[in-house]
C-alpha positions in Angstrom: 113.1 89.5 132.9 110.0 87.2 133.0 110.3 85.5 130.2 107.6 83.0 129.2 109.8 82.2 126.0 113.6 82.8 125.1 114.9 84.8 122.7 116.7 82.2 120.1 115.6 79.2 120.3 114.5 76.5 117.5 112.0 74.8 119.7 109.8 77.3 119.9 108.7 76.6 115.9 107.9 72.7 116.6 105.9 73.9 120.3 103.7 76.5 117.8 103.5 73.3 114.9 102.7 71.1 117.8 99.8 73.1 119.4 98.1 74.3 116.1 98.7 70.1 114.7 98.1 67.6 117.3 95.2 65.5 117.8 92.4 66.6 120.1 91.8 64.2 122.6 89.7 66.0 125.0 87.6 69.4 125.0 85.9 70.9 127.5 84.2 74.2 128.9 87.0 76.8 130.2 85.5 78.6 133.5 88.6 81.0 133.5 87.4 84.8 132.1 84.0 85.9 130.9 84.2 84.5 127.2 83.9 81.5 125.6 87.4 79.6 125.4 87.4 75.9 125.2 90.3 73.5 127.1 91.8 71.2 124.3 93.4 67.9 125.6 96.0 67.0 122.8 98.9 64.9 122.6 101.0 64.0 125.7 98.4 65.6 127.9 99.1 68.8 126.9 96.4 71.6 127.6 95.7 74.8 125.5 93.1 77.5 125.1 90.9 77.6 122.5 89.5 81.1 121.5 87.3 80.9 118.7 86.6 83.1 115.8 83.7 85.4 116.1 84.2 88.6 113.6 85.5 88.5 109.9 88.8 90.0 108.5 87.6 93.4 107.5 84.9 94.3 110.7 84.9 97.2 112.8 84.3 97.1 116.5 82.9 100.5 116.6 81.8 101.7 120.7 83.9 102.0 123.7 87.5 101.0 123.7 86.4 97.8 125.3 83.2 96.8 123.4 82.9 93.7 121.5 84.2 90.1 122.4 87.8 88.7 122.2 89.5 88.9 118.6 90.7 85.3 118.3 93.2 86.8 115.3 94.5 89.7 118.4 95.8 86.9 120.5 98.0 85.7 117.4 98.9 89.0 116.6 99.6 89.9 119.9 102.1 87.0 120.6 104.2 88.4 117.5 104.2 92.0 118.5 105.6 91.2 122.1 108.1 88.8 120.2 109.2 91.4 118.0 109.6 94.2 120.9 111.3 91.6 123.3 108.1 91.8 125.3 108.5 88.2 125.7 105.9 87.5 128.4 103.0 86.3 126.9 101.5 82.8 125.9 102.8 81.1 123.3 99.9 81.5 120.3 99.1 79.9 117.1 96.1 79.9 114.5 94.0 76.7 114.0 90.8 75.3 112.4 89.3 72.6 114.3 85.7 70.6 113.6 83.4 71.0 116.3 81.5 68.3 114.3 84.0 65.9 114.2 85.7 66.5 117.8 82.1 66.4 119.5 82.7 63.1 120.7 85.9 64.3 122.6 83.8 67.0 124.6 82.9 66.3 128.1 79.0 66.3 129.2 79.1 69.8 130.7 79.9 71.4 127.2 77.9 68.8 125.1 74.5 70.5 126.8 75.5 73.8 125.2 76.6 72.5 121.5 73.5 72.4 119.7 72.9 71.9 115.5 71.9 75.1 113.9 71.0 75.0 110.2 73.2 71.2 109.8 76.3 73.1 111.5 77.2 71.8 114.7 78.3 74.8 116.9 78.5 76.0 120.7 77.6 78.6 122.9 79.4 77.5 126.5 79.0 78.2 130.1 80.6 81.4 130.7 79.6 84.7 132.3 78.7 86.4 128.8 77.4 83.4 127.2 74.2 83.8 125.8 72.4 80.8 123.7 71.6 82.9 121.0 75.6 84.2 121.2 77.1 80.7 118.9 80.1 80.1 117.1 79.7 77.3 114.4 81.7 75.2 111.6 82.2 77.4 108.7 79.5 75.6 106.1 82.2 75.7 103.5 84.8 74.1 105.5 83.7 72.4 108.0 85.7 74.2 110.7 85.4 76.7 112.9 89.0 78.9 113.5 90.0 80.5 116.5 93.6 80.9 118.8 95.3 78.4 120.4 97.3 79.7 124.0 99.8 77.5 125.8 99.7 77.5 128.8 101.9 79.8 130.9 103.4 77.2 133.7 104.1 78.5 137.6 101.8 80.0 139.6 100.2 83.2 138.4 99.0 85.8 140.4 96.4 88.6 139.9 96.1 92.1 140.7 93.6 95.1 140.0 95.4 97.2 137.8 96.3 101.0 138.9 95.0 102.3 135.6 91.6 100.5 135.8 88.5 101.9 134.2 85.3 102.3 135.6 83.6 100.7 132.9 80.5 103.7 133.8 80.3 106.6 131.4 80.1 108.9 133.7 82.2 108.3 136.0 85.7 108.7 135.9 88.8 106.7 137.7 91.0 108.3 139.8 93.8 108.2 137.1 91.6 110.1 134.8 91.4 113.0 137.0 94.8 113.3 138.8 97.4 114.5 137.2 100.0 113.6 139.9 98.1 110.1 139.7 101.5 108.2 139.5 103.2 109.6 142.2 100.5 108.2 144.4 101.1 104.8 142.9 105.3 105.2 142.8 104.7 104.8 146.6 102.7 101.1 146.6 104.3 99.7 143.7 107.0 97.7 143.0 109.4 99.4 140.6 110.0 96.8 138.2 106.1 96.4 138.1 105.8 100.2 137.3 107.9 99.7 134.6 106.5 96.0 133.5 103.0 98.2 133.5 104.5 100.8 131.6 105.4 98.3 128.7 102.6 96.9 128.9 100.3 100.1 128.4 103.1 101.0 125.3 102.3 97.2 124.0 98.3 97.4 124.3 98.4 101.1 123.0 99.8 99.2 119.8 97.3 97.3 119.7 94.6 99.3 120.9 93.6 96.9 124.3 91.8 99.1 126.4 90.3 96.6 128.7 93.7 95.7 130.9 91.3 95.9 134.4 93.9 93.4 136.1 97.4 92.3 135.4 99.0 89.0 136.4 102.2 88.3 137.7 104.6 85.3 138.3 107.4 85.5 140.5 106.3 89.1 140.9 106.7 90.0 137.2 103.8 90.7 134.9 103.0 88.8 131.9 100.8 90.0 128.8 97.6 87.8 129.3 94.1 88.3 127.5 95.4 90.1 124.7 92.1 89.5 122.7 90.5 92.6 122.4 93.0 94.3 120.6 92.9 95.3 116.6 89.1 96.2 116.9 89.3 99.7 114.8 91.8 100.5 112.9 90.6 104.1 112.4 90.6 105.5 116.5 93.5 105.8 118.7 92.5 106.0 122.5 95.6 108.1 123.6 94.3 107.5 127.6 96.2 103.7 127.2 99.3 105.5 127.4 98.3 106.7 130.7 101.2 105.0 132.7 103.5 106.3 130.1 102.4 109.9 130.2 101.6 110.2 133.6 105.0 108.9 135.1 107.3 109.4 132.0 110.0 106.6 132.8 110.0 104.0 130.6 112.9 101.2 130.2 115.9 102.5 127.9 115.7 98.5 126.6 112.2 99.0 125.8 112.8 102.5 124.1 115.6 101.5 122.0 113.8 98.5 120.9 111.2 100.9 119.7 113.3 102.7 117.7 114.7 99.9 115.6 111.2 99.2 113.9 110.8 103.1 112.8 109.6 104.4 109.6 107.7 101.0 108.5 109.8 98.4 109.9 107.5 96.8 112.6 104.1 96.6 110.2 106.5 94.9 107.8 107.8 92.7 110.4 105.0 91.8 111.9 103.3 91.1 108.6 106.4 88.7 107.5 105.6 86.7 111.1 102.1 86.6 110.5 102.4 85.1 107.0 103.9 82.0 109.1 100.8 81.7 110.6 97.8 79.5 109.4 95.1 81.6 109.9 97.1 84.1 107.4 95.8 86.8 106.3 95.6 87.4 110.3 94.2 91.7 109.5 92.9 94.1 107.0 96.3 96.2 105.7 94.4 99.4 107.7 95.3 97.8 111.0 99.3 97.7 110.2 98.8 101.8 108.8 97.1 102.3 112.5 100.0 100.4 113.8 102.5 102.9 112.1 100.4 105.7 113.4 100.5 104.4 117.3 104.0 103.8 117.5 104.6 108.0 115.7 102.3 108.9 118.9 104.4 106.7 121.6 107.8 108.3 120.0 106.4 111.7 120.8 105.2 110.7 123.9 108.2 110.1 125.2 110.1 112.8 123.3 107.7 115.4 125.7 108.9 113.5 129.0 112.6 114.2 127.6 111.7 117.6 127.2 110.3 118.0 130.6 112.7 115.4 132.6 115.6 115.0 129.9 117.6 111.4 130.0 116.8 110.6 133.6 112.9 109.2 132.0 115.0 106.4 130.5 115.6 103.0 133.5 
């Protein structure tokens, strides 16, 4: 298992106190991914990711599953849910407020030319491929600070690949996987089997959360983690069933995976996840209609894989 944290142990509360508490000491512009996200230098030269708030609690992405930016409140929630499901494989994430106005002295030339004053708030657009000058986040007026996710960084060297289930991001025109039924037997023969089923829980973890925009995975030591979880919990009210492609299309899925599934039934996982995110900060992290659509997702992944028992009985189960 590629674990990026372990199961039981005490130190990961201080790490999550540490990165959403320590002083800044440095920002500057992140080039990695086509968002906004600011590098934070804080105490003991450690690094993190910033991703910044840029929707309020109760709006709606409405479009394509992959329209809007990165949800800095998905990254938080997304580091519980894959605690919860012993999905343990993705950064280490924790809400925090920081003041642009007061840290601007800590950020390095390059992002100082794109952190201008708008109506006495300092704020920042960045260099990044979607950034936009009229695109800002600022200090909240009434606080004085602007919120957003903070990521540790994932040490060793992390490798990425173009995902088997990638969309064409074109309307109309569909991916291979979208019109091949026997898709995954095409892709049983170039993939590594513990990445077939690493992918698998991966599509089962970002049908949860309703990530739709998974175009590459990474690995590390040839396992993949669960980066850029940010645009999930965008619309509570549409489930985009075609996530669970790797599920439905191969029908194996770990028997650890499965029966971890089946512990948070009838309720449980909403009200776990809710009970972790009341540790967080930033809490209340969702509207409640995001943990009912959570409920709802998990009924359609039971009967997902109910059908491949039907079809393939116990043998689905690795």
């Amino acid at each position: 298992m590629n674990e990026v944290f372990p199961l039981k142990d005490k130190s990961i509360g201080a790490v999550i106190n540490a990165i959403r508490m320590e002083s800044i000491h440095s920002i500057k512009n992140s080039r990695r991914g086509t968002q906004l996200k600011l590098v934070l230098e804080l105490t003991g030269s450690q690094f993190v990711l910033f991703k910044p708030k840029w929707y309020a609690r109760e709006d709606i992405i409405n479009g394509t599953v992959y329209s809007g930016k990165d949800r800095h409140n998905s990254e938080i929630m997304s580091f519980h849910l894959a605690a919860i499901l012993n999905l343990r494989y993705t950064p280490i994430v924790a809400g925090r407020k920081i003041s642009l106005r007061n840290n601007l002295q800590y950020a390095d030339e390059v992002l100082r030319q794109t952190m201008p004053v708008i109506n006495n708030q300092q704020c920042a657009y960045g260099f990044c491929h979607y950034c936009k000058s009229d695109e800002t986040v600022c200090d909240d007026p009434a606080t004085g600070t602007l919120e957003g996710a903070v990521l540790l960084t994932i040490p060793g060297k992390i490798v990425k690949y173009r995902s088997p289930w990638q969309r064409t991001y074109k309307d109309q025109l569909k991916a291979e996987w979208e019109k091949n039924d026997n898709y995954c037997a095409l892709i049983r023969k170039t993939l590594q089997f513990d990445v077939l089923l690493d992918l698998i829980d991966a599509a089962i973890f970002d049908f949860l959360i309703q990530n739709g925009d998974r175009h590459h995975y990474e690995t590390r030591e040839n396992r993949v983690l669960l980066l850029d979880n940010g645009k999930g919990f965008g619309n509570p009210f549409i489930d985009h069933i075609d996530i669970l492609a790797p599920l439905y299309q191969c029908c194996i899925i770990r028997r650890t995976t499965w029966e971890r599934l089946l512990i948070f039934s009838g309720g449980a996982l909403s009200e776990t996840l809710e009970e972790l995110n009341k540790l967080d900060l930033l809490y209340p992290l969702v509207i409640n209609e995001h943990y009912i659509a959570l409920e709802r997702r998990l009924l359609y992944i039971y009967s997902t894989v109910e059908l491949c028992k039907k079809k393939f009985g116990n043998k689905i189960f690795k």
